[in-house]
N, C-alpha and C positions, 0 to 999 in steps of 0.2 A: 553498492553505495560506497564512497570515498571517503574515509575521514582521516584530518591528519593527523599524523602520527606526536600526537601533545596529549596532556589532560584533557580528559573528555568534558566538557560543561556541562553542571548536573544543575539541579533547582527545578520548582515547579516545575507542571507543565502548563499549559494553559488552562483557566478556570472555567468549567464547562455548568451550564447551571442547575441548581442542586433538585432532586425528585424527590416528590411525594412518597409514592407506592411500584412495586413490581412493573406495572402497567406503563413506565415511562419511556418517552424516546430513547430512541439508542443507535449508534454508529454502528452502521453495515460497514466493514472492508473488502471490497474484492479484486483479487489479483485475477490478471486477464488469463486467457487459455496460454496455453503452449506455444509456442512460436519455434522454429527451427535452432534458433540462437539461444532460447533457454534451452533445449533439450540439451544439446553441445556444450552448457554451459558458458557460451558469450558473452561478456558486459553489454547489454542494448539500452543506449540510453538516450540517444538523440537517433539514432535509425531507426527509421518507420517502415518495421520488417512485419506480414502481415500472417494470423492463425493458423496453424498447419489445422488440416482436418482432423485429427484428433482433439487440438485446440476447442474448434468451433464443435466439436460434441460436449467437450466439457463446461465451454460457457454455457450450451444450452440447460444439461442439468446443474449446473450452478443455480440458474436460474429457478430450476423445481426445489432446490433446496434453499434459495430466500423466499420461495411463495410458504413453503410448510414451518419458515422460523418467521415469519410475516403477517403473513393472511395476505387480505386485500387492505390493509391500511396504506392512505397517501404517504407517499416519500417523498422528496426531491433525492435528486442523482446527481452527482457529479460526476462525469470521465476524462481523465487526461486526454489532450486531443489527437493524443498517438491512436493507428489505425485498433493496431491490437488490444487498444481498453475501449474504443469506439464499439466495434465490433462483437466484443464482449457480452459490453452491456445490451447493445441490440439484442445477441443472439437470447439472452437469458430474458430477455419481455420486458424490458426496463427502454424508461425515453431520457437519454441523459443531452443534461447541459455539458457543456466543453469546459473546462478548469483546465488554462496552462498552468496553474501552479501545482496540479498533480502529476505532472510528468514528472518521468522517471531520475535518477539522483546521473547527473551529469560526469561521466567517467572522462570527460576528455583526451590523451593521449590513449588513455587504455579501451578506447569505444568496439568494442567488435574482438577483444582478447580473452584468451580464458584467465583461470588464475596459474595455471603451472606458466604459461606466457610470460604472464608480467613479472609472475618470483625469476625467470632467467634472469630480468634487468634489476629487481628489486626484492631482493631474499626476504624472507619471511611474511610477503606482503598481504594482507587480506582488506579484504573492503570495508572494515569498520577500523582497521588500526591505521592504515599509512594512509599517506593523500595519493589524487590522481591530478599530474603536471596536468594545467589547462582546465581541469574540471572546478566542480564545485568543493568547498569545503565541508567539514561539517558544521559549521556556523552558519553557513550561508543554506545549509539544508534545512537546519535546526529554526530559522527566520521563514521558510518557505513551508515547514510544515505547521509552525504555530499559526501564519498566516490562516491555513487552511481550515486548522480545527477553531479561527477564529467565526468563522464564516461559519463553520460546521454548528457553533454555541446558537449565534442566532439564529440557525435552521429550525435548530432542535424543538424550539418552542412551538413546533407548529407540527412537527410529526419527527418520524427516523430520517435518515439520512443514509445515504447508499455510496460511497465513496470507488469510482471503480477506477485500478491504476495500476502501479506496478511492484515487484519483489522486492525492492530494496527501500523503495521512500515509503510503498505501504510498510513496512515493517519501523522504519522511524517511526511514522505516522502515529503508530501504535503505543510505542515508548515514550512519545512526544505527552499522548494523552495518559498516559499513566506518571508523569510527572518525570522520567526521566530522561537521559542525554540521548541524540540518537542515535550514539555508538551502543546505545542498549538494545536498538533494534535485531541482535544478534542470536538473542536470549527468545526470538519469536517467529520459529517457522511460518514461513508463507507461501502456501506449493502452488502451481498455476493453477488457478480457479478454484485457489481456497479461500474461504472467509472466517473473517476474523470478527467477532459480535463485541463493542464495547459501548456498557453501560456507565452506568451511575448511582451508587448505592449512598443515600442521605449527604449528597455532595462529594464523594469519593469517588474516584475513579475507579470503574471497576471492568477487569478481563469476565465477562460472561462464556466467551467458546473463541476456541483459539483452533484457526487452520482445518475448519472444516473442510474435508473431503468434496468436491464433486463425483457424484456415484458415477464407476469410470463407464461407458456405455457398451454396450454389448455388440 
């Protein structure tokens, strides 16, 4: 993810509605398997590069590890409509709706580069401090992720919510819902096909389990 290199915009995040008891809905995150471009460390963020087979083993038990943090209770899904969060959410037993607004944080000139790549042209550069020429900003992400956890609010009333997408706006995603900027996003690993569980404790936003593991397959 890109953000420019200014002060980061902090303040709430969006106000998700407040729970009774333990027993309340709560935000599934899950980032998609493996792909060739994350293993190599690639920016992918408008390529629709598809699971390497290890990928697609890890979506599958990602999947056994939301039915044991779950049960069978109904969810709605949402998936970015890139193939590799499509795919994902199949492989793990999930029927997701397509959300373009959970595709991944728009690297522009830097699409398809690692990070030593882009420090050649741009020293010290990481993906939460400087911008990417032609992509998205962090305002403009910061807009697209509240959007989402807006939708996410009036999900919730009705059961969890399963959010499946990618490493960089899933990680704002998260700092969006815990009231901070989404250069905070940085502060919150998110490995392929890990999930990330947030709640809400008497209106607070709350990290329940951060970066759960998919058990790797044998």
């Amino acid at each position: 993810m890109c953000a420019p290199a200014v002060r980061p915009r902090r303040g709430p995040g969006p106000r998700l509605p407040a729970v009774a008891d333990s027993a309340a809905h709560r935000i599934f995150v899950l980032r998609h398997g493996e792909t060739e471009w994350s293993s190599s460390g690639r920016h992918t963020g408008r390529t629709d590069i598809p699971l390497t087979e290890r990928g697609e083993r890890l979506a599958v038990a990602a999947g056994e590890t939301l039915a044991r943090l779950r049960g069978d209770a109904p969810a709605v899904v949402l998936a970015s409509p890139r193939q590799r969060a499509r795919r994902t959410a199949e492989l793990a037993g999930l029927r997701p709706q397509e959300e373009p607004l959970l595709a991944e944080w728009d690297y522009g000139d830097y699409e398809g580069l690692t990070t030593p790549q882009i420090r050649e042209h741009a020293p010290g550069w990481t993906v939460w401090t400087h911008p990417c020429p032609g992509g998205e900003s962090a305002d403009d992400v910061t807009a697209r992720a509240d959007e989402v956890l807006a939708r996410a609010a009036e999900l919730l009333r009705d059961g969890d919510v399963v959010l499946v997408g990618h490493g960089h706006f899933s990680r704002a995603l998260i700092a969006r819902r815990l009231g901070l900027a989404v250069t905070d996003g940085v502060r919150f690993a998110l490995d392929p096909a890990g999930i990330t569980v947030l709640g809400d404790e008497r209106g607070v936003p709350q990290l329940e389990r951060a970066n759960l593991p998919a058990p790797e397959p044998n």
